[in-house]
C-alpha positions as a Markdown table, in Angstrom:
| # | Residue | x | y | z |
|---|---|---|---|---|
| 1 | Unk | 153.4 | 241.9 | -234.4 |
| 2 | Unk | 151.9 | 245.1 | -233.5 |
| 3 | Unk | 150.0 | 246.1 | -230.0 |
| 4 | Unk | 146.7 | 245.7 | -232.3 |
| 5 | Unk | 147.2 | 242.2 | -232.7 |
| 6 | Unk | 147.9 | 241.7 | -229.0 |
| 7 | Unk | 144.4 | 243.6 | -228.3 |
| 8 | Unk | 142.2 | 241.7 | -231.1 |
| 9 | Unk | 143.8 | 237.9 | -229.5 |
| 10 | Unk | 142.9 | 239.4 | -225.9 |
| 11 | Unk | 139.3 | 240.4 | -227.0 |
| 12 | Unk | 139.1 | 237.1 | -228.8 |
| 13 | Unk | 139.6 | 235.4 | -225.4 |
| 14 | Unk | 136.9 | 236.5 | -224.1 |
| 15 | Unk | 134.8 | 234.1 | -226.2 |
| 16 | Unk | 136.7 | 231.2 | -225.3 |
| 17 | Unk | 134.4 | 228.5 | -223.4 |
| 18 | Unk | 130.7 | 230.1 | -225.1 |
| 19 | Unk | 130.1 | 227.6 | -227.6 |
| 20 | Unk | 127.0 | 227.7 | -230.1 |
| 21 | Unk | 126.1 | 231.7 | -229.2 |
| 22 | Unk | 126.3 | 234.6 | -231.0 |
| 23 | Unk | 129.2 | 236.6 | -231.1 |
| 24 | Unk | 129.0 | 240.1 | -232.2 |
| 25 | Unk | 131.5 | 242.6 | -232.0 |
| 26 | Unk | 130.2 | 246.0 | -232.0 |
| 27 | Unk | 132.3 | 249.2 | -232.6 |
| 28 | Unk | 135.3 | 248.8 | -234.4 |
| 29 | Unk | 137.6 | 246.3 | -236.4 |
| 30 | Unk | 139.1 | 245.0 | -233.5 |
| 31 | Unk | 136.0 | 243.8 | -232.1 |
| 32 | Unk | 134.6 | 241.9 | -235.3 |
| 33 | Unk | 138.0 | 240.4 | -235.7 |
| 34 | Unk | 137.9 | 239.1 | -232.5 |
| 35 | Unk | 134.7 | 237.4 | -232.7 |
| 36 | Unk | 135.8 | 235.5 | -236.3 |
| 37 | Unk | 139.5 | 234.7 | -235.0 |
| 38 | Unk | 138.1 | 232.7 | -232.1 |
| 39 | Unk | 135.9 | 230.9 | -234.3 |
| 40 | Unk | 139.0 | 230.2 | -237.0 |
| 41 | Unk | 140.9 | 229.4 | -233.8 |
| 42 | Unk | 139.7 | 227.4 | -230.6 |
| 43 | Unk | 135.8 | 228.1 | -230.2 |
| 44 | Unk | 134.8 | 227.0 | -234.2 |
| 45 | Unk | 130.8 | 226.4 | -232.5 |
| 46 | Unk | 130.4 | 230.2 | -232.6 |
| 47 | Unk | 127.7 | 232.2 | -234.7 |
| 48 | Unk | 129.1 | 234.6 | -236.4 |
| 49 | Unk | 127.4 | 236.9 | -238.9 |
| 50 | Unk | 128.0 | 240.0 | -241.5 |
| 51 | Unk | 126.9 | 242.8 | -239.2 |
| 52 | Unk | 123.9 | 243.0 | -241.2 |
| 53 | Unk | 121.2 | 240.1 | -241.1 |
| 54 | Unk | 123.5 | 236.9 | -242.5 |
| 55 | Unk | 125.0 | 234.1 | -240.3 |
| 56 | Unk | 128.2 | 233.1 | -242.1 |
| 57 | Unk | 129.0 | 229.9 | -243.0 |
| 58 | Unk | 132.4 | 230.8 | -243.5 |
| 59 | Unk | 134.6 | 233.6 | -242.2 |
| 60 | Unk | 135.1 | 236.7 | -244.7 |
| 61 | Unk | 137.6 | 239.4 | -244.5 |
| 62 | Unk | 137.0 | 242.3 | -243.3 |
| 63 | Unk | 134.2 | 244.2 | -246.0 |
| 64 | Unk | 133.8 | 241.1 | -247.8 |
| 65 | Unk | 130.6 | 239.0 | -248.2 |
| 66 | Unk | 130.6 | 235.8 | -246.8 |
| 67 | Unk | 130.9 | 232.9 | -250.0 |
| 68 | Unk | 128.2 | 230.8 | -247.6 |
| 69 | Unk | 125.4 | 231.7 | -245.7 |
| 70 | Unk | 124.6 | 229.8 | -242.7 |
| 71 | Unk | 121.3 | 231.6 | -241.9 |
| 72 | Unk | 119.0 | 234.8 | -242.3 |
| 73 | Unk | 119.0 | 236.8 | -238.9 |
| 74 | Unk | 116.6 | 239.3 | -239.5 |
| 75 | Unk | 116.2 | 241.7 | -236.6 |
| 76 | Unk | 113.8 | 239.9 | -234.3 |
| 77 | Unk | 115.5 | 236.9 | -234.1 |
| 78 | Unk | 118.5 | 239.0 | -233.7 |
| 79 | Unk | 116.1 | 240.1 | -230.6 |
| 80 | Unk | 115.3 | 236.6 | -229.5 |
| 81 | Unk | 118.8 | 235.6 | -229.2 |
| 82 | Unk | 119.6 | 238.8 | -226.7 |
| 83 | Unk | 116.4 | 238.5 | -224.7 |
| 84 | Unk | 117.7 | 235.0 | -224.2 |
| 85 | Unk | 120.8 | 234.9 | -223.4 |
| 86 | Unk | 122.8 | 233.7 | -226.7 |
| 87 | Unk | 124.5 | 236.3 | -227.4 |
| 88 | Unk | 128.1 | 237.4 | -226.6 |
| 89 | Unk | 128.5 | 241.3 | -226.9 |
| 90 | Unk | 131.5 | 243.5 | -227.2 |
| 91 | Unk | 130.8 | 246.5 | -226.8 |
| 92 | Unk | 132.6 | 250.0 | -226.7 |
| 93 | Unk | 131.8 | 252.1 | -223.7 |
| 94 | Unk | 133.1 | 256.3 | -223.2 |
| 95 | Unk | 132.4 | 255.8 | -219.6 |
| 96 | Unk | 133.5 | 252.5 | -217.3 |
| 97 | Unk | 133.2 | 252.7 | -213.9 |
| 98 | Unk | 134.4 | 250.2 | -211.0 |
| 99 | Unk | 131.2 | 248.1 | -211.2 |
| 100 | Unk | 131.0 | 248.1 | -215.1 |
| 101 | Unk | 128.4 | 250.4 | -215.2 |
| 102 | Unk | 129.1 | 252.3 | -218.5 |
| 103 | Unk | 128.1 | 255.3 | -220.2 |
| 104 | Unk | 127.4 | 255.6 | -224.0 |
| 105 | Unk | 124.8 | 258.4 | -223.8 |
| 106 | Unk | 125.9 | 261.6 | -223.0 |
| 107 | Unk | 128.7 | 263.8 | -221.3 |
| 108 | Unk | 127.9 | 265.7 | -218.5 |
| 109 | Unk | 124.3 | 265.9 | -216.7 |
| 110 | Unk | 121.8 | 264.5 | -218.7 |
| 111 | Unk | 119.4 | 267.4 | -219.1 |
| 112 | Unk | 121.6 | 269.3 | -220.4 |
| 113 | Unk | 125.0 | 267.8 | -221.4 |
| 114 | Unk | 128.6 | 268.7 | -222.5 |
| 115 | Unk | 127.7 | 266.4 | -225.2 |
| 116 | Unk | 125.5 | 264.0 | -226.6 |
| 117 | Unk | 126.0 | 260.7 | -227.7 |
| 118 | Unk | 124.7 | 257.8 | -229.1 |
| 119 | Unk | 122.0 | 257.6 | -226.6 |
| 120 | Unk | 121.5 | 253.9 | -224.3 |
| 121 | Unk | 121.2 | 252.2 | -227.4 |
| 122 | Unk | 120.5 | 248.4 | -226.4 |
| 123 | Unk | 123.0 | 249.3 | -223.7 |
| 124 | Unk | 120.5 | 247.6 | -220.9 |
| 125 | Unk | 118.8 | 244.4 | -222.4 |
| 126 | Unk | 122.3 | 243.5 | -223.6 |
| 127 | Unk | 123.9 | 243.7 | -220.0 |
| 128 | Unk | 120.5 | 242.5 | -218.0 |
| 129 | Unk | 120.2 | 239.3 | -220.6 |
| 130 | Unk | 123.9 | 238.2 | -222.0 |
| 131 | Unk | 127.3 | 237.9 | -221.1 |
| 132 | Unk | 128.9 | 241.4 | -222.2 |
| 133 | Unk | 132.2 | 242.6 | -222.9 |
| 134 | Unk | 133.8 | 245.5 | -223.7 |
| 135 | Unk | 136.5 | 246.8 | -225.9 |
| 136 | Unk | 137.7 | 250.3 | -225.4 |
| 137 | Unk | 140.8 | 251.3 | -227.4 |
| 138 | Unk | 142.1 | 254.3 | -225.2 |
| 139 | Unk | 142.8 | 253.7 | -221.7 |
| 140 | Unk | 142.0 | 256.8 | -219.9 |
| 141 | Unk | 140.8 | 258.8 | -216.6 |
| 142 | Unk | 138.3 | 260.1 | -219.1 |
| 143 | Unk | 136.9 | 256.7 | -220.1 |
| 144 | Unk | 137.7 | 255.2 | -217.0 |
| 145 | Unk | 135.8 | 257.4 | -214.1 |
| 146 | Unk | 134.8 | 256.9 | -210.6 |
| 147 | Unk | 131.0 | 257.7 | -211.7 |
| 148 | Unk | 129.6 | 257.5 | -214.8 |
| 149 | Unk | 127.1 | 260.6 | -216.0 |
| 150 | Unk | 124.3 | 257.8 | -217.1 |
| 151 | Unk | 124.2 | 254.7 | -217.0 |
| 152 | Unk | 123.5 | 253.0 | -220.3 |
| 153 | Unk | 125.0 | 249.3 | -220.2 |
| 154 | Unk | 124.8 | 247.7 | -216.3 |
| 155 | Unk | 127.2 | 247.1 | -213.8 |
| 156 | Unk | 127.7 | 244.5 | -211.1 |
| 157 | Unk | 125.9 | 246.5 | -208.6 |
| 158 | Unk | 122.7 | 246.8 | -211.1 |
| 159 | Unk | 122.1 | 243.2 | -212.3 |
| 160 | Unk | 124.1 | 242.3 | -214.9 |
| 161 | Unk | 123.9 | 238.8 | -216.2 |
| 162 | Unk | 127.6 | 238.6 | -216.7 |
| 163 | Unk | 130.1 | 240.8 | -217.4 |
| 164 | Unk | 133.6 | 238.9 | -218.6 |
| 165 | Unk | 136.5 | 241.1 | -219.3 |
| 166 | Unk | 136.9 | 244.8 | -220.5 |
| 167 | Unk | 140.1 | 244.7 | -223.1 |
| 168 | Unk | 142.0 | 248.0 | -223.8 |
| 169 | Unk | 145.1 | 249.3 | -225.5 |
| 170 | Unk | 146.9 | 249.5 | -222.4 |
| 171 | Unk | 145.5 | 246.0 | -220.5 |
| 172 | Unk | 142.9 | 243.2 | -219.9 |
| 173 | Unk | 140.5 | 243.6 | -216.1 |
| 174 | Unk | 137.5 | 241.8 | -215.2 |
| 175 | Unk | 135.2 | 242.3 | -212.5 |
| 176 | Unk | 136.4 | 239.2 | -210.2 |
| 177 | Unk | 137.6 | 242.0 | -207.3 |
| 178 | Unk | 135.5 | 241.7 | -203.7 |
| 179 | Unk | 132.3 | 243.2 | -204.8 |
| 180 | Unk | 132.0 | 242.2 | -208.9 |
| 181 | Unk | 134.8 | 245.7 | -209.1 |
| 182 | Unk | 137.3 | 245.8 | -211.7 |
| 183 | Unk | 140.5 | 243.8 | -211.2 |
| 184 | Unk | 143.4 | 244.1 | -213.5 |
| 185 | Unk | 144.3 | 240.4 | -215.3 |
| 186 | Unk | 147.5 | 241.2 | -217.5 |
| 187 | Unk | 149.1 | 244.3 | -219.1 |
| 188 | Unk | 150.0 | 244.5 | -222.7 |
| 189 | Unk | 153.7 | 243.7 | -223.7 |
| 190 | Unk | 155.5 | 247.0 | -223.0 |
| 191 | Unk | 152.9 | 248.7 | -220.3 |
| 192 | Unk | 153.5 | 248.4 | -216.8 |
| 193 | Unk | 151.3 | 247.9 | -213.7 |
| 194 | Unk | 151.7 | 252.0 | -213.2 |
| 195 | Unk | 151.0 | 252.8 | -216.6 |
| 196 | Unk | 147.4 | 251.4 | -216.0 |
| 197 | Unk | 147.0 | 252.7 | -212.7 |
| 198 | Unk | 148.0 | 256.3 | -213.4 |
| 199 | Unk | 145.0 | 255.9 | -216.8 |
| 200 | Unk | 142.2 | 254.9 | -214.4 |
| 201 | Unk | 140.0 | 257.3 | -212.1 |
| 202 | Unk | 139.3 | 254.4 | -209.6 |
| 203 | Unk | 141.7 | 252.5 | -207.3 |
| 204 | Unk | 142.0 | 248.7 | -209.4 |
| 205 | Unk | 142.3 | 245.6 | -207.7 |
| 206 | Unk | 146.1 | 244.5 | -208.4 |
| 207 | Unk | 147.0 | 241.1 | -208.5 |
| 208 | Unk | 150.3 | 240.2 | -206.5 |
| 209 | Unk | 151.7 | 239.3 | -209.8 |
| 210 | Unk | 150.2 | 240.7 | -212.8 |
| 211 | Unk | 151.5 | 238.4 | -216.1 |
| 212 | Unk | 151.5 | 239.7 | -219.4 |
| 213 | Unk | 149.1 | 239.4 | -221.9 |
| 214 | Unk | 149.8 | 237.0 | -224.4 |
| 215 | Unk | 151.3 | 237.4 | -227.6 |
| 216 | Unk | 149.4 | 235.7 | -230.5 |
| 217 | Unk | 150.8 | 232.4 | -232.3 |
| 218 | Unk | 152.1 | 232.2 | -235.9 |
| 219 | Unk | 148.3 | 230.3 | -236.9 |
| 220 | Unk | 146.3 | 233.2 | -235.5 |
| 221 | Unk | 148.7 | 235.9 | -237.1 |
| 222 | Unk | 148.6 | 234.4 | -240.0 |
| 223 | Unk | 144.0 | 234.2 | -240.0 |
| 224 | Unk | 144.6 | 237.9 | -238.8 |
| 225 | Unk | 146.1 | 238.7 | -241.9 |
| 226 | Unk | 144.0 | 236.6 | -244.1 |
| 227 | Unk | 140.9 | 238.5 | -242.2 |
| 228 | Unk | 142.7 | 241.9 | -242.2 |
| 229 | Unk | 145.0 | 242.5 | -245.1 |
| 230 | Unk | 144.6 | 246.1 | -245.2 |
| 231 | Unk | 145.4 | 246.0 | -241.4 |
| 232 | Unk | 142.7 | 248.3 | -240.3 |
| 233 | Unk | 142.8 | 247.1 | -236.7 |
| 234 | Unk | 146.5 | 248.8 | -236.2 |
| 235 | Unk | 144.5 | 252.3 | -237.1 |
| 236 | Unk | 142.5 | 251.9 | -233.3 |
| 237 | Unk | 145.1 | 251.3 | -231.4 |
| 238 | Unk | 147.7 | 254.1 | -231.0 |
| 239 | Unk | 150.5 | 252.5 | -230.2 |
């Protein structure tokens, strides 16, 4: 078992309990593995598709076509399902702050910055309309900042419909501190409480007890490497 597998089963939590949505996982192996474990595993109503326009029927490995197609999702229904709520979104963010308010646009002040990005993207309908997650695979001050230059996807203080748990390779948080601000819910095996702390630019809410995250089981291991044989999920997570 590797820390990646820890990170997809905790980003795969956060679908637990949706039922028939869509779940997308944007940005990364992790995030798509996520989405097709917890349908293999304990949420098997969820809509998952190819990252293109087909809902699967079944659940393909990574870069494989699925064997049966459940639907056509051409882009405006894709659109229909966000503007309405049925979609679960993982997202990757360079900048979280406190609220959630995150940043995928641009370093530095906005008319002229340190560097641009990929712009707001569907950053805001996705955070105004659905319940939104996010997946960022190095925990740092740099990612994780007091203010964020722009804001692309919403925080708790802007109106976001729901924002359920940020998972990174360090730790799992969620916004259920006084004020929708970022609590920390469980570290990774082998990361302490001041690991986290000493990687983030604003002061966390800290549980009393703070448990570990928890370790896959031998099923979901064994879909993970059905899903992943070339095990491209341990190459974003560094440790």
């Amino acid at each position: 078992m590797s820390r990646a597998d820890v990170c997809v089963v905790a980003c795969a939590e956060a679908f637990r309990g949706d039922g028939e949505i869509l779940a997308a996982g944007i940005g990364g192996a992790i995030t798509v593995l996520a989405a097709r474990l917890a349908r293999l595993t304990f949420e098997p109503e969820l809509l998952t598709h190819d990252g293109v326009c087909l809902l699967t029927g079944d659940v393909p490995a990574l870069g494989e076509a699925p064997e049966v197609v459940e639907g056509w999702l051409p882009f405006r229904e894709h659109l229909w399902l966000v503007l309405n709520g049925r979609r679960h979104v993982m997202l990757g963010a360079s900048q979280i702050d406190r609220y959630g308010n995150t940043n995928i646009s641009c370093v530095g002040d906005w008319a002229r910055p340190k560097a641009q990005l990929l712009g707001v993207r569907g950053a805001p309908g996705n955070t105004r309309c659905d319940p939104t997650s996010y997946w960022i695979p190095r925990h740092s001050r740099r990612a994780f900042v007091a203010e964020v230059d722009l804001v692309s996807g919403l925080g708790t203080d802007r109106g976001a419909y729901e924002l359920r748990r940020v998972v990174t390779d360090l730790a799992v948080l969620d916004f259920g501190a006084p004020g929708g601000t970022m609590r920390l819910v469980s570290v990774h095996p082998g990361v302490s409480v001041a690991d986290v702390v000493a990687a983030t630019g604003f002061e966390l809410d800290l549980p009393r007890e703070v448990p570990l995250t928890r370790e896959p089981s031998a099923e979901e291991l064994r879909v993970l490497d059905r899903l992943d044989p070339a095990r491209l999920r341990d190459r974003e997570v560094a440790a």
